[in-house]
C-alpha positions as CSV (number, residue, x, y, z in Angstrom):
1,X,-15.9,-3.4,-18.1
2,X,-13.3,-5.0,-20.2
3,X,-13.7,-5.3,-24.5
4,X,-13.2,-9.6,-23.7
5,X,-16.3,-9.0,-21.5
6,X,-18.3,-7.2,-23.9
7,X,-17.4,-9.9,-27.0
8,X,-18.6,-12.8,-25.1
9,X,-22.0,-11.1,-24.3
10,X,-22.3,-10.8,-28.2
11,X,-21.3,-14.2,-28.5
12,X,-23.8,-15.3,-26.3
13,X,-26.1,-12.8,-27.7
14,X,-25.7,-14.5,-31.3
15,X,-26.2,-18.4,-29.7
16,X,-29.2,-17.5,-27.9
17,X,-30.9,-16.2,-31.2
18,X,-31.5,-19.7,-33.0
19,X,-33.2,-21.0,-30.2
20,X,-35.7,-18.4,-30.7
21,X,-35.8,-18.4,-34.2
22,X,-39.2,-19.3,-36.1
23,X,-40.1,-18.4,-39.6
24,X,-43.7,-16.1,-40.1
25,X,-44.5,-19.5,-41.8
26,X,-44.4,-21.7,-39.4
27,X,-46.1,-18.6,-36.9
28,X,-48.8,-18.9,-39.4
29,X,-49.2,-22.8,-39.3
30,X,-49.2,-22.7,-35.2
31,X,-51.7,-20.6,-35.4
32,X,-53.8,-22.5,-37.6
33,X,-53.3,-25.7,-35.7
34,X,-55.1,-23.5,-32.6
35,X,-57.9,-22.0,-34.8
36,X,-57.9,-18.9,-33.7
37,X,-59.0,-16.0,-35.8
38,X,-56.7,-13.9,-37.6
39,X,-57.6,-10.8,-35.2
40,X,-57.4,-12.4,-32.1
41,X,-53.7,-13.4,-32.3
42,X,-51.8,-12.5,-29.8
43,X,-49.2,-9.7,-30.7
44,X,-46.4,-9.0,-28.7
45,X,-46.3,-5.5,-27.1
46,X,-43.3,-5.0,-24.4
47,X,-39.7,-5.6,-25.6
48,X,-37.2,-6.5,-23.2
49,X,-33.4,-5.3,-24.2
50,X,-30.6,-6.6,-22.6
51,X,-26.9,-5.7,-23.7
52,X,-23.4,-3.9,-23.4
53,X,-22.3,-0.4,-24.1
54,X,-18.8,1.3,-24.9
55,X,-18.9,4.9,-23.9
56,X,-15.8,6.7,-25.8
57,X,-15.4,8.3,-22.8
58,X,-15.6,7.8,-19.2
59,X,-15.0,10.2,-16.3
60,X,-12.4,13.5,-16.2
61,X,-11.3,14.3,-12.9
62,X,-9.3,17.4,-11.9
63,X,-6.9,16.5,-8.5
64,X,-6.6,19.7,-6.9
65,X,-4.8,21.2,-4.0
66,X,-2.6,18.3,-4.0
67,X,1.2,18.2,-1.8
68,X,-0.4,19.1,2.0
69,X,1.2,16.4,4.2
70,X,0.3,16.8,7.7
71,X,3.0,15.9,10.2
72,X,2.9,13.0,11.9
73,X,4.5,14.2,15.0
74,X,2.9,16.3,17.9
75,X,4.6,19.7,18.9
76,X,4.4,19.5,23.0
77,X,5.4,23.2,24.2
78,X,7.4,23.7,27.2
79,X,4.6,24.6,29.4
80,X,4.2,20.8,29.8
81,X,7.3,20.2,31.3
82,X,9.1,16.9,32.0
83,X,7.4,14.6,29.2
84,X,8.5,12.8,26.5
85,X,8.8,14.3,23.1
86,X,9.7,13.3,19.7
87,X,10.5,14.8,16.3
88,X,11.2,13.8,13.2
89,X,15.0,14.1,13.4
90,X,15.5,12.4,17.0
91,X,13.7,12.0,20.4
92,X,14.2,13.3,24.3
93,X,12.6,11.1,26.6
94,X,11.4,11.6,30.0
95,X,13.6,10.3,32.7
96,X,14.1,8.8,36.3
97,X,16.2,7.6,38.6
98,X,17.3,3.5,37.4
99,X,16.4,0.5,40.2
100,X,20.4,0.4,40.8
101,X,20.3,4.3,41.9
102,X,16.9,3.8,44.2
103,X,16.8,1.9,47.8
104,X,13.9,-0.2,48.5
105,X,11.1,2.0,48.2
106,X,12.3,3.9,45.3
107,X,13.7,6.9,46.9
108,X,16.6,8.0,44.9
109,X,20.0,7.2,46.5
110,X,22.5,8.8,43.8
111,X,23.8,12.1,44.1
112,X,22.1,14.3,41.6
113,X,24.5,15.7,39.0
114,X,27.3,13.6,40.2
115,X,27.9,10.1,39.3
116,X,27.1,6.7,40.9
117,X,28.4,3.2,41.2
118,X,26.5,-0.4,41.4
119,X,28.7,-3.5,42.4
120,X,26.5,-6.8,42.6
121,X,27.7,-10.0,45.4
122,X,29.2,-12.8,44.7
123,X,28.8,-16.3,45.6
124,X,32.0,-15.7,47.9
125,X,30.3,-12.8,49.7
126,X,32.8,-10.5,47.4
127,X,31.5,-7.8,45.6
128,X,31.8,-6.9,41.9
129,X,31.6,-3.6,40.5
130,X,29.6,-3.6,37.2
131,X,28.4,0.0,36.7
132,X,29.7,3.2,36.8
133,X,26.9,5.5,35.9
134,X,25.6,8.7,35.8
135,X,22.8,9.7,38.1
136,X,19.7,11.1,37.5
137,X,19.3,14.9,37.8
138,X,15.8,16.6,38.0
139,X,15.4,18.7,34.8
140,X,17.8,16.4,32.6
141,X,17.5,13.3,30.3
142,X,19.7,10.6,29.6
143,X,17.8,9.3,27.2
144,X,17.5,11.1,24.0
145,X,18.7,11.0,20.0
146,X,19.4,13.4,17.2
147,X,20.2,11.9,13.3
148,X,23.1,14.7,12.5
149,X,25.7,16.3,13.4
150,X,24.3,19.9,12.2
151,X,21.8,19.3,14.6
152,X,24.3,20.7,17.5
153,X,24.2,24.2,17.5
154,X,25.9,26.2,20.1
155,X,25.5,24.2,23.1
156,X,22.4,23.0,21.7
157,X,20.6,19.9,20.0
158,X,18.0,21.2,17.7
159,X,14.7,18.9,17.1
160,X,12.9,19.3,14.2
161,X,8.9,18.7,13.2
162,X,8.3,18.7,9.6
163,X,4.8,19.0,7.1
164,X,4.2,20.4,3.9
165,X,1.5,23.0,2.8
166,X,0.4,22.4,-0.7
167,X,0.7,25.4,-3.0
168,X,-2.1,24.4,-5.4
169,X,-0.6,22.1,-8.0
170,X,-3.1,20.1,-9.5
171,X,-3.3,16.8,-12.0
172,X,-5.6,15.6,-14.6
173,X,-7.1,12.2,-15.6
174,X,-9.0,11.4,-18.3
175,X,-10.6,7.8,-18.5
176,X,-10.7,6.8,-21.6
177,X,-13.1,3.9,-23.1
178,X,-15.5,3.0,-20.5
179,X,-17.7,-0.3,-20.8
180,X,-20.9,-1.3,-19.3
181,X,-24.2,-3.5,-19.3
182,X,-27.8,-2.0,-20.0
183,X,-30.8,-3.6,-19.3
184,X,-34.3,-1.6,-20.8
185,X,-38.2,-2.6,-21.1
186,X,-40.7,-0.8,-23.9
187,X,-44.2,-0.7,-24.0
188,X,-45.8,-0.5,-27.8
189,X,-48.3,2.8,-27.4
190,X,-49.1,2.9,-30.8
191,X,-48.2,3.6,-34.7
192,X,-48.5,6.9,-36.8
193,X,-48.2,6.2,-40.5
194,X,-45.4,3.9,-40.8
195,X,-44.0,4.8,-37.5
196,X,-44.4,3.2,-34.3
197,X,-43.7,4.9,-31.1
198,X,-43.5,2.8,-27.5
199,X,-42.5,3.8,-23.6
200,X,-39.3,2.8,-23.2
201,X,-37.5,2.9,-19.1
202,X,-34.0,1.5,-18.5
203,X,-30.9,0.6,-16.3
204,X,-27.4,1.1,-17.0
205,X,-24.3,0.2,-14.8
206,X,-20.8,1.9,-15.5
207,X,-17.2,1.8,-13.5
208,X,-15.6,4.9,-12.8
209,X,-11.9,4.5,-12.6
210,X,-9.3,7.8,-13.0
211,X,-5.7,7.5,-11.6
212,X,-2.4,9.4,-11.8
213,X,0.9,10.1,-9.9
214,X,3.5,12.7,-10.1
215,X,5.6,14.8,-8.1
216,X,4.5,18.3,-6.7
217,X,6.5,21.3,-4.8
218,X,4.8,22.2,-1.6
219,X,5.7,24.9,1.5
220,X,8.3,23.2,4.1
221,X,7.3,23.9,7.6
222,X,9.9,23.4,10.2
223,X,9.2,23.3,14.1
224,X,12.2,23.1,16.1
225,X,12.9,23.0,19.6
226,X,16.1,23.3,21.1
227,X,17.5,21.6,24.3
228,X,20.7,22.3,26.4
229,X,23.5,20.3,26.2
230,X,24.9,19.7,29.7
231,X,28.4,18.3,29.7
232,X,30.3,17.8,26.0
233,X,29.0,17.3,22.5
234,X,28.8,12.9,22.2
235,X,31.2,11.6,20.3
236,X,31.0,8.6,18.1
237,X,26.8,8.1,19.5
238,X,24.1,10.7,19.1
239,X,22.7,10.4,21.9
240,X,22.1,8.6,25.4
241,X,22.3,6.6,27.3
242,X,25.9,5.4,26.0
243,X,28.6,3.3,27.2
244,X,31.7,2.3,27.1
245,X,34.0,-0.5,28.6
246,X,34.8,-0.2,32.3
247,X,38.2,-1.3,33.4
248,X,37.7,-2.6,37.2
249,X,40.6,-1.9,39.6
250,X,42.1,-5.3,39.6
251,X,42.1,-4.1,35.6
252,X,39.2,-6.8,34.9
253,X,36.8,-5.4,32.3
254,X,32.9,-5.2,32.9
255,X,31.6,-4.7,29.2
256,X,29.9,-1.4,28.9
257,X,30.2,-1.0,32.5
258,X,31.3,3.0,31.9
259,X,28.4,5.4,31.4
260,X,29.8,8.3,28.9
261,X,25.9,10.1,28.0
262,X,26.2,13.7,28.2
263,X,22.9,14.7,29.5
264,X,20.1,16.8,28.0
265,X,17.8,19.2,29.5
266,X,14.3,17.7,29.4
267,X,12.4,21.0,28.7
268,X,13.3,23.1,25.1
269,X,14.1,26.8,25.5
270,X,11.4,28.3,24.4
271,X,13.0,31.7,23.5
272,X,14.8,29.6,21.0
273,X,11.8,27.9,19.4
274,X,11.5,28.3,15.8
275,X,8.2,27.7,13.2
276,X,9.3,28.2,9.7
277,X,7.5,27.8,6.3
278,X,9.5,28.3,2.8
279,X,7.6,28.2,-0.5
280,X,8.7,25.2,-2.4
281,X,10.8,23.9,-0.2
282,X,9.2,20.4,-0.2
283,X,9.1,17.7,-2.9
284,X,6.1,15.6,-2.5
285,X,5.3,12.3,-4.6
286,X,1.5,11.9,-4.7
287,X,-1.0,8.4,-5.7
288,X,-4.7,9.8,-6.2
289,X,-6.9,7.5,-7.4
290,X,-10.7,7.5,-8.2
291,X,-12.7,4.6,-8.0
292,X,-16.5,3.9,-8.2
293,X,-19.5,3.5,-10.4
294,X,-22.8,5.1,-11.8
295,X,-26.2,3.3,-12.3
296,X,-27.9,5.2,-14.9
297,X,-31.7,5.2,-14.9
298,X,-33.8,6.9,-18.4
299,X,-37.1,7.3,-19.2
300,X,-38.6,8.5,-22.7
301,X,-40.2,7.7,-26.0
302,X,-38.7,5.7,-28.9
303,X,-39.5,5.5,-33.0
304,X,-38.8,2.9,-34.8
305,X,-40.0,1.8,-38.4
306,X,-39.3,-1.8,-40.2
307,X,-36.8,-1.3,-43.5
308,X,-38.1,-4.8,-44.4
309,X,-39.4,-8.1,-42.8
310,X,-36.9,-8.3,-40.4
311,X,-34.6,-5.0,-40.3
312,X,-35.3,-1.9,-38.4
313,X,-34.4,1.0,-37.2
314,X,-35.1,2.8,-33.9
315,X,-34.5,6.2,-32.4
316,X,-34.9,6.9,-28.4
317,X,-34.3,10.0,-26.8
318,X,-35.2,11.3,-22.9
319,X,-34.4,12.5,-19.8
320,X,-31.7,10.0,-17.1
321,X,-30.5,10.5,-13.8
322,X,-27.3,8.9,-12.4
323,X,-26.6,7.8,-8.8
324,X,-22.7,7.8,-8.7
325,X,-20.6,6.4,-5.9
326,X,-16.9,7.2,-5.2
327,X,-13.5,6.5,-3.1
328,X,-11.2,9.0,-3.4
329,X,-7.9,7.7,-2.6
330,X,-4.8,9.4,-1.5
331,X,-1.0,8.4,-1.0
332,X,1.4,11.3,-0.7
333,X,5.0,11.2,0.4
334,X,6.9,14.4,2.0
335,X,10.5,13.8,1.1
336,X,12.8,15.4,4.4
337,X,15.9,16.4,4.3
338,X,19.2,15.1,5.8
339,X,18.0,11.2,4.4
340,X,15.3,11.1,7.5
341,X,12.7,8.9,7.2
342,X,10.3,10.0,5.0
343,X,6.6,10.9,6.0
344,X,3.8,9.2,4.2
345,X,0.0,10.6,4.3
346,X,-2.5,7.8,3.6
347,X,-5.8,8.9,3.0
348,X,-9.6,8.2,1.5
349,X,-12.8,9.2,1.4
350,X,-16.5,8.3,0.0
351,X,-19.0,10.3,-1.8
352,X,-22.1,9.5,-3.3
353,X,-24.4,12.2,-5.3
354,X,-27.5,12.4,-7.6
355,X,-26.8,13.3,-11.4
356,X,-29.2,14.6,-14.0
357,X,-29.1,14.6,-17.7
358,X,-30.4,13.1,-21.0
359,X,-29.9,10.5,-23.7
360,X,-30.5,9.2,-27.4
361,X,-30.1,6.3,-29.1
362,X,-30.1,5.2,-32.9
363,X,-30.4,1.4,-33.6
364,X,-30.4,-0.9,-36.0
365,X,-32.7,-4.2,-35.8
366,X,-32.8,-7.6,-37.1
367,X,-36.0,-10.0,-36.1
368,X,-34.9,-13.4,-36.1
369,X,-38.8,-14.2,-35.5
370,X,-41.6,-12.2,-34.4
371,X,-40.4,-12.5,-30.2
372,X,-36.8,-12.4,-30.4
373,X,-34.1,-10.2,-32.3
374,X,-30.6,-8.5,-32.3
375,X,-30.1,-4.8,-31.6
376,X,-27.2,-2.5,-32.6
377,X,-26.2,1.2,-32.9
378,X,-25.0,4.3,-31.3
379,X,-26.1,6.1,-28.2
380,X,-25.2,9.4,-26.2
381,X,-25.4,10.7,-23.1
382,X,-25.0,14.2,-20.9
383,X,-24.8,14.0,-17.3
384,X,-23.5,16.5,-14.7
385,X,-20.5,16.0,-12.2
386,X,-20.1,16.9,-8.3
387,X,-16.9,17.4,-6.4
388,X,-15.4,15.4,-3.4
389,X,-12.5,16.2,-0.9
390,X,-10.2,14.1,1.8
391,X,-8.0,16.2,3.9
392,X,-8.0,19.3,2.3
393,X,-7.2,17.3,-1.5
394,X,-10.3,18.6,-4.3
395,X,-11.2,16.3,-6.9
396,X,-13.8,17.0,-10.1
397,X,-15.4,14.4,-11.3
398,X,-17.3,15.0,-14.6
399,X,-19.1,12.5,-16.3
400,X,-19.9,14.6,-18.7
401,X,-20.7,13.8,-23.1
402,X,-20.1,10.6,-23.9
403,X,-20.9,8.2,-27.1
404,X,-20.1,5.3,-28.1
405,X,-21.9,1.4,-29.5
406,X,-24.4,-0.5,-27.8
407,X,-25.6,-3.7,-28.5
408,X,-27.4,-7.0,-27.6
409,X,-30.6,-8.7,-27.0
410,X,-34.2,-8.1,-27.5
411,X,-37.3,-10.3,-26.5
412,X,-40.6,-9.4,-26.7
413,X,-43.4,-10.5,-24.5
């Protein structure tokens, strides 16, 4: 609820009053034109209010447990043999034999380990060789990446799985001024001495906003798998399948007609495998963001006693209850290392709860006439908070003590 938001409903609170307006004067000379009795007038008993409210203060939330990124990647042992896999730091592929290495009904017609050659016919009944491959082999890739050179080790590309384990940092957010529309209706019970005391049950609706961002150290944990290398370490690719020129032997050139992949071994050793976690190891960037609202209901008595004709003052005090609603929103990024692409956890929840508490209220009143008037004052409140999670992330949301001005409306009927 935004300040320019509140002014114009004061604005619009001070228009609206001179429609209303009548002097006791002219009250007197109406009812005189209806000759009716002095003591069967009709008085006014139920006021309905209608106005704004700045709270000084609106929700605190405590972010905890912040920095777990989950990996985005999944770890497929070697138990499951010849299937794809892929990491954060490259890829090997599952593989078979090409259509130019198979006869008609896809049995394979290259020599396994070996190499292979494909020439295609030409309009003169020539042929034309255009490939010079190398074949598939049972237990090997061609097709597979790694990012850096460090990850060939010994004979071996390494593949790497990355996620972060939060270490408990937490952040803090407090609100600040918080803004909102009330709506109440009283019921007149009755007077002692000067005082008169009425019912009074009412609505209020507040935002709930809390944000903050920062950076957080977290637990890196590394999976890596490692494959065989079988042939040399690739030069100027990382990877397959690669190529290079292929010079015919009439010396024509069929472009990237030479296959040059070194192959990979499909399934990791898993004697080699490694799961690794070291504390504060990880730089994570973290968005968390609470959104939402509260609709405040209260129920009690309220004083009030005139100063004059048409000044006032009133005092309310009783028990409320709050139904908040909430998003808790997420957006944490796991910086890896070696410039990899970075992974980036998006996630929300909602959570709605039942708050108790109390409230009071000291007003002043004008009475532009004897059914309509201006209200103004102060006002408190105590409610309780409740705690919500998404993916392991803890937030605290306490409403809390608040005070702050109310204003507006009133019209009695």
């Amino acid at each position: 609820m935004s300040f320019r938001f509140c002014l114009t409903l004061v604005l619009l609170s001070v228009i609206a009053v001179p429609s209303f307006a009548q002097t006791a004067a002219e009250d007197e000379r109406d009812q005189r034109e209806f000759g009716l009795p002095t003591d069967e007038w009709y008085r006014p008993r139920m006021t309905l209010n209608f106005g704004y409210r700045i709270l000084s203060s609106g929700i605190n939330v405590q972010f905890g447990n912040l920095g777990s990124v989950a990996s985005i990647r999944e770890i497929v042992p070697a138990t499951q043999g010849n299937v794809s896999r892929r990491y954060d730091n490259g890829s090997v592929l599952a593989d078979s034999p090409r259509l130019n290495e198979t006869d008609g009904n896809g049995t394979q017609t290259s020599t396994p380990g070996g190499r292979y050659t494909y020439s295609e016919l030409q309009g003169d009944g020539s042929s034309l060789l255009v490939l010079d491959g190398v074949s598939y082999t049972a237990g090997q890739t061609r097709a597979w990446e790694y990012r850096t050179d460090s990850q060939i080790v010994a004979g071996h590309a390494a593949m790497s799985i990355y996620s972060a384990t939060g270490e408990g940092a937490s952040a803090a957010k407090d609100e600040g001024l918080n803004g909102g529309v009330e709506l109440s209706l009283e019921r007149e019970m009755g007077k002692v001495g000067r005082l008169q005391w009425s019912f009074a049950a009412g609505v209020a609706l507040n935002s709930m906003t809390a944000k903050t961002s920062g950076t957080v150290s977290s637990t890196l944990n590394t999976y890596t798998d490692y494959f065989q290398l079988n042939g040399p370490t690739p030069t100027g690719v990382k990877g397959g399948p690669s190529f290079t020129d292929l010079v015919r032997p009439d010396t024509t050139i069929a472009a990237s007609g030479f296959e040059t992949t070194t192959p990979l071994q499909i399934i990791p050793n898993a004697l080699l495998t490694t799961n690794t976690s070291t504390v504060g190891g990880a730089t994570v960037n973290g968005n968390w963001e609470l959104t939402g609202a509260y609709f405040l209901l209260r129920v009690g008595p309220t004083l009030r006693t005139q100063l004059t004709e048409r000044l006032g003052i009133s005092l309310g005090a009783g028990v409320a209850g709050a139904f908040a609603g909430s998003r808790y929103s997420v957006i944490e990024t796991l910086d890896l290392p070696d410039d990899l692409e970075d992974i980036v956890e998006d996630r929300h929840s909602n959570e709605s709860k039942f708050l108790t508490g109390f409230y009071a209220d000291l007003n002043v009143e004008w009475r532009a006439n004897e059914r309509t008037g201006l209200f103004a004052g102060v006002g408190m409140q105590q409610l309780g908070g409740y705690d919500q999670t998404v993916a392991g992330r803890t937030a605290k949301i306490d409403i809390g003590s608040a005070v702050g001005v109310r204003g507006g409306l009133s019209i009695k009927f």
